[in-house]
N, C-alpha and C positions, 0 to 999 in steps of 0.2 A: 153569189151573195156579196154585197158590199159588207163591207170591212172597216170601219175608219177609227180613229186614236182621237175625234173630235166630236165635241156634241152633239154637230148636226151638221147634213150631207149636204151641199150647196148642191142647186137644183132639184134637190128633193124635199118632201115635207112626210112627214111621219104621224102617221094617221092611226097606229096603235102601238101602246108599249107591251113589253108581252113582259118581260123580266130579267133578273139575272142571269146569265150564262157566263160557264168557265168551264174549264177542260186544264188538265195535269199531267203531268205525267214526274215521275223521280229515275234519273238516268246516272250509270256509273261508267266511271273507265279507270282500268287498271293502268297507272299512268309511266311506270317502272323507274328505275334509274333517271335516264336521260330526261325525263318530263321532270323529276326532281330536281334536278341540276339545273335547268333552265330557269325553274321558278326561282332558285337561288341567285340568279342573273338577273332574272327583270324578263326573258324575253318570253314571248307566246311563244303558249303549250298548243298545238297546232289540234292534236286529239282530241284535249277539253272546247277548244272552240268548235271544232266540230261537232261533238256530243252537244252543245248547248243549243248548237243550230239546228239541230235534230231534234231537241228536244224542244225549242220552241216552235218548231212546226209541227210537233205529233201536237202539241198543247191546243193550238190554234184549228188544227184538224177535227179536235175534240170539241170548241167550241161552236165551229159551223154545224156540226152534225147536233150538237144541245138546238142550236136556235133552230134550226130546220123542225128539227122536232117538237116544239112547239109552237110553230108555224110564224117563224122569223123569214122576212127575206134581205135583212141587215144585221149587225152590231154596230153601234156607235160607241164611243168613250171607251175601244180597248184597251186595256192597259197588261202588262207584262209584271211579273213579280217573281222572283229566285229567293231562295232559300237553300242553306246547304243542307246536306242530307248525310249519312253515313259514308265515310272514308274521300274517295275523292270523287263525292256525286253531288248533287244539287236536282234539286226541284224547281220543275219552271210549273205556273201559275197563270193562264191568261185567263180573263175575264170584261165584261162590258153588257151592257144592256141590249136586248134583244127586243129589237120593233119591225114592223110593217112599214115601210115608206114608200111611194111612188113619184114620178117625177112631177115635178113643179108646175102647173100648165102657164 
């Protein structure tokens, strides 16, 4: 499935829109002491970036299996969105428009 963060896919043309798609997920990590400290510094919390990276690929997993499912074999215009969630979690949010495109002849 193509994937893109842009309106339209060069070399391809888009021959049906089908709809919204988005997929979520809200992820937490217990981040203890030493992540506390760190944030007190400035430096990366090594844990929370990886929880975020995890989380925006369960996100983005969620979405292909939405567009599949209503017979996408793209998303154009992805976009990402976070939001904090309880303690020290956040919610990722991907979403984009699910269409049918083939390539350009």
């Amino acid at each position: 499935m193509l994937v893109v963060n842009t309106e339209h896919i060069p070399g391809y043309v888009v021959s049906e829109v089908k709809g919204l798609v988005q997929g979520n997920t809200v992820r937490t990590k217990h981040l203890g002491l030493g992540a506390s400290l760190k944030s007190m510094v400035g430096e990366e919390i090594r844990s929370f970036t990886e929880m975020m990276t995890e989380a925006r690929q369960e996100a983005l997993i969620r979405v292909h299996a939405e567009a599949e499912a209503i017979g996408a074999n793209a998303v154009v215009n992805l976009r990402f969105a976070t939001a904090d969630a309880v303690g020290a979690g956040a919610e990722i949010l991907a979403y984009g428009t699910a269409v049918v495109c083939s390539p350009n002849p």
